[in-house]
Backbone bond lengths (Angstrom), bond angles and torsions (degrees), N, CA, C in turn:
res aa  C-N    CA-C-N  psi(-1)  N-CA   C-N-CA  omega(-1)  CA-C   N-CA-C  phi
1 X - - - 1.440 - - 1.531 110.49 -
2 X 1.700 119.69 -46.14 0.775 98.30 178.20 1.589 136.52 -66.03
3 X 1.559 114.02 -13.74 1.431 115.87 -165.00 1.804 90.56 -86.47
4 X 1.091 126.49 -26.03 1.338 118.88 -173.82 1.949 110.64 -73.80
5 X 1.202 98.62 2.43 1.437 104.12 -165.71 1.494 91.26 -115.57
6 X 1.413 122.13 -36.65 1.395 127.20 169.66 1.856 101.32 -38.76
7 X 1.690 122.08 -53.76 1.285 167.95 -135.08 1.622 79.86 -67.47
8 X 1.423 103.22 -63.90 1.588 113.73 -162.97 1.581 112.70 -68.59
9 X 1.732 115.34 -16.03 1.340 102.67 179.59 1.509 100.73 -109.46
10 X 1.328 121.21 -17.91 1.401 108.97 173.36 1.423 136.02 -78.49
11 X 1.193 102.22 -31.15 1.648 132.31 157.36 1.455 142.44 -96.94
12 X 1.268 118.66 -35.55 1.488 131.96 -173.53 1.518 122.24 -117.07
13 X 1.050 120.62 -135.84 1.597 118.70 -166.53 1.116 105.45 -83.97
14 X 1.514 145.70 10.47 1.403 134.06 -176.12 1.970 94.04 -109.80
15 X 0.937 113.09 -1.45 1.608 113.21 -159.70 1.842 96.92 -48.96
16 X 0.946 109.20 -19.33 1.851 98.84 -177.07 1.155 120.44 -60.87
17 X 1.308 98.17 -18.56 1.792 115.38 -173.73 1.546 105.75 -94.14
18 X 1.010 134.60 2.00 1.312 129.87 164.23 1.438 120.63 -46.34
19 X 1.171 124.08 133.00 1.731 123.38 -179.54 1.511 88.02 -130.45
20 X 1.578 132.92 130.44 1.378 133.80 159.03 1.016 104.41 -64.48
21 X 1.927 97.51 138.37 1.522 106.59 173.54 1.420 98.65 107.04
22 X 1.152 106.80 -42.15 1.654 106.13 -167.75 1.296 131.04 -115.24
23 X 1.285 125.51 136.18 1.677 124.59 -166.29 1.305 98.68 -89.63
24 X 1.544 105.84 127.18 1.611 105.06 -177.06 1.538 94.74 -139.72
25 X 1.792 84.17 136.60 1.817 97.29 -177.18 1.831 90.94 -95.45
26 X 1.408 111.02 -175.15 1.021 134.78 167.52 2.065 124.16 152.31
27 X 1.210 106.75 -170.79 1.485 123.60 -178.21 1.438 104.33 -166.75
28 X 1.586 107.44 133.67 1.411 129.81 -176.35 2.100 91.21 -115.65
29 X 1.767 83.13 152.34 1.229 92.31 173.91 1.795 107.66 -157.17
30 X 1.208 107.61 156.16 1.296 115.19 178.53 1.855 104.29 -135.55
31 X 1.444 102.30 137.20 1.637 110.17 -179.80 1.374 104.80 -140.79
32 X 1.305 106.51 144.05 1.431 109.98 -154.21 2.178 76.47 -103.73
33 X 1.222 100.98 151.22 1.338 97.45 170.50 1.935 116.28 -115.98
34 X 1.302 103.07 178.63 1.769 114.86 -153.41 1.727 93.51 -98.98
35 X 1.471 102.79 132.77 1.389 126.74 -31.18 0.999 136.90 -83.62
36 X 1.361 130.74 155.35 1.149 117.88 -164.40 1.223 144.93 -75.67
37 X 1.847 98.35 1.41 1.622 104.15 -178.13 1.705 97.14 -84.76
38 X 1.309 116.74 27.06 1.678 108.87 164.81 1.264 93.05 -103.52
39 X 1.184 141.46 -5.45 1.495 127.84 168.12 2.168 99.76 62.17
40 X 0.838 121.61 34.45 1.846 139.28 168.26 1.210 91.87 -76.37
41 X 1.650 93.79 121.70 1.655 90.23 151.67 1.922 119.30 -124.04
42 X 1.433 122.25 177.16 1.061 113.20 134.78 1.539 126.21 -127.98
43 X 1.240 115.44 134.86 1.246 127.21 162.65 1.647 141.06 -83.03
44 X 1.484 120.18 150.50 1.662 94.50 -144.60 1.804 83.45 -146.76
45 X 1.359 119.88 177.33 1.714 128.58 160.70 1.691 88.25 174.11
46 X 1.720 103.54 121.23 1.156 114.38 154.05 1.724 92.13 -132.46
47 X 1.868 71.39 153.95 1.548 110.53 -150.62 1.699 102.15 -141.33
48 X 1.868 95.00 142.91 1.509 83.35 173.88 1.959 92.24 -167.99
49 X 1.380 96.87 134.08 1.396 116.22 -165.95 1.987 115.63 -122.74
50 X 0.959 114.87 155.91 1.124 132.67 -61.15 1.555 148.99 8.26
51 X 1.421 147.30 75.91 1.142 120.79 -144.21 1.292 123.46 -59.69
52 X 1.364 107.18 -38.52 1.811 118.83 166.81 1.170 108.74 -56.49
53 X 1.486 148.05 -19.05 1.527 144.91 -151.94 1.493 97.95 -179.56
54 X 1.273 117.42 83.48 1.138 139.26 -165.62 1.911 101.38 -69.36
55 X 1.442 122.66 133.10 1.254 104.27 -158.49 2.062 82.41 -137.17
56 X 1.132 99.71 -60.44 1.551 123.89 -173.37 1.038 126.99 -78.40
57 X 1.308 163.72 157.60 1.584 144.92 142.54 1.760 103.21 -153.88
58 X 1.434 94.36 128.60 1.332 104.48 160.24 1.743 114.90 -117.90
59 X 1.640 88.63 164.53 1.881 111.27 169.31 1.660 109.44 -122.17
60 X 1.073 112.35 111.82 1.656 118.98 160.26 1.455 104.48 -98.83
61 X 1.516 99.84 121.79 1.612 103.89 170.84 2.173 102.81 -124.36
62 X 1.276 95.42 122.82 1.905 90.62 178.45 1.349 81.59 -123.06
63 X 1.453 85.48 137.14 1.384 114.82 -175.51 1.776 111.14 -103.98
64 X 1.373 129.91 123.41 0.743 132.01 -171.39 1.737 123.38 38.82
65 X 1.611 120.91 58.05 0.957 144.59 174.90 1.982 110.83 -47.72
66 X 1.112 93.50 127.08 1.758 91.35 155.09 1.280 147.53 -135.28
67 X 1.314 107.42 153.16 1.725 104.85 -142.54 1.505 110.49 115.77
68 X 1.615 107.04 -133.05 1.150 132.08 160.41 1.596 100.10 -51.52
69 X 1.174 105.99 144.70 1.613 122.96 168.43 1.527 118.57 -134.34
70 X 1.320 123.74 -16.25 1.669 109.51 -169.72 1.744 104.65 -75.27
71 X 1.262 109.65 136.68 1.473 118.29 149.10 1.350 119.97 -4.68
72 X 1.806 96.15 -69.21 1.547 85.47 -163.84 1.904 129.28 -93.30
73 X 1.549 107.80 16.90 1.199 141.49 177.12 1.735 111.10 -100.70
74 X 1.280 102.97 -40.82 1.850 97.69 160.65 0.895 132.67 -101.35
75 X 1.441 119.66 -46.35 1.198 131.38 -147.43 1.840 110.14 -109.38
76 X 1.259 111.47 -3.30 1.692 124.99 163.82 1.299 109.85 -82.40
77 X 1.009 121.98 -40.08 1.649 132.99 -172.86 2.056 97.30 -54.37
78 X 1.305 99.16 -57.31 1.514 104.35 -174.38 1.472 105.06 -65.27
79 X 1.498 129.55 -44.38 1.387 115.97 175.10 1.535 104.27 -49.14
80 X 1.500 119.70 -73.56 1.387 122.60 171.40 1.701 124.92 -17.44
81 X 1.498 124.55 -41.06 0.862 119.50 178.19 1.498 111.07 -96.31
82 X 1.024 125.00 0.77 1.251 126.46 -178.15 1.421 110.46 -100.53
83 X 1.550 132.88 -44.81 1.220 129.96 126.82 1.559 139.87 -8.59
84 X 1.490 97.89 -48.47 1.499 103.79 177.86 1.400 124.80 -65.66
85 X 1.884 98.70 -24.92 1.883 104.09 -176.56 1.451 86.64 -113.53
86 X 1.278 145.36 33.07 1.207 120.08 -179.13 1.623 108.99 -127.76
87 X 1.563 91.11 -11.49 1.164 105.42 -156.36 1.928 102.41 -96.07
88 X 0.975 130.99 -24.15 1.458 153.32 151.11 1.281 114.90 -59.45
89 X 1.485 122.62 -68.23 1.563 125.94 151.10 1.423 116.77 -22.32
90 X 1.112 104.02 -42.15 1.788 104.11 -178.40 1.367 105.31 -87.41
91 X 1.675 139.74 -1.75 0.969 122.76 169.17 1.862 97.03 88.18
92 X 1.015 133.52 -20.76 1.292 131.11 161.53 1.737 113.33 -34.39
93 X 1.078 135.30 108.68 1.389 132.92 144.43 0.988 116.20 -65.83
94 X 2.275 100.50 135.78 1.129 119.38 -172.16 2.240 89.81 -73.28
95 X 1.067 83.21 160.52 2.233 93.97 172.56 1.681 95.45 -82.94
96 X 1.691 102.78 150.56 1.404 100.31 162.34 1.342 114.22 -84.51
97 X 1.435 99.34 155.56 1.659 123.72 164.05 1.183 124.82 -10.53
98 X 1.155 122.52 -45.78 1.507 119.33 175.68 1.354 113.90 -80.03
99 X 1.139 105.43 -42.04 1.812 106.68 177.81 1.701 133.12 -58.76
100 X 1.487 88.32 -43.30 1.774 122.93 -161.80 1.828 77.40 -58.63
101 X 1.068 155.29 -55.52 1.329 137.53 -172.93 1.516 127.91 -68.33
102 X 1.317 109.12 -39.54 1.677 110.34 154.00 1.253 151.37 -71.11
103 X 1.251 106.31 94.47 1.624 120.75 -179.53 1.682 122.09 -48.26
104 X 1.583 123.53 123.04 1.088 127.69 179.58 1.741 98.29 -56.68
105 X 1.285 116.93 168.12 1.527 140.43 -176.64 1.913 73.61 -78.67
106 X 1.660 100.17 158.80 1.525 104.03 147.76 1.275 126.80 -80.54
């Protein structure tokens, strides 16, 4: 599970949350709220890093966002940056260059 969640920030809709150096799992989500002819949304990205050795984890929830609304267009960016100083703070080393792109097998 976790490498498929790795999946979503290295490749797919979580990519905002990317921090170089660092393997970051997560899942973005968007929910339209009741009813729906108010067109409300909420937007969401939990995130959690190390992905191989899970150390950290955050939840961004924006509540009725405007503009842009998907998860992984707002609300990854803030895991990502929150990661970036949190993740040093913790004494976590970023991986070198050659590595930081290759994904362990699950």
């Amino acid at each position: 599970m976790r490498y498929v969640l790795e999946q979503v920030v290295a490749e797919g809709s979580g990519k905002k949350a990317k921090v170089e150096g660092f393997r970051i799992g997560g899942k973005t989500a968007t929910s339209e709220k009741l009813p729906r002819s108010l067109k409300k949304y909420i937007s969401s990205f939990i995130g959690f890093a190390p992905a191989d050795n899970p150390q950290v984890m955050a939840l961004i929830t924006i509540d009725e966002p405007e503009g842009i609304y998907y998860g992984g267009t707002i609300a990854a960016p803030v895991v990502g940056d929150l990661f970036k100083n949190i993740l040093p703070y913790l004494g976590i080393q970023a991986m070198e260059e050659e590595t930081a792109g290759h994904e362990s097998n699950p």
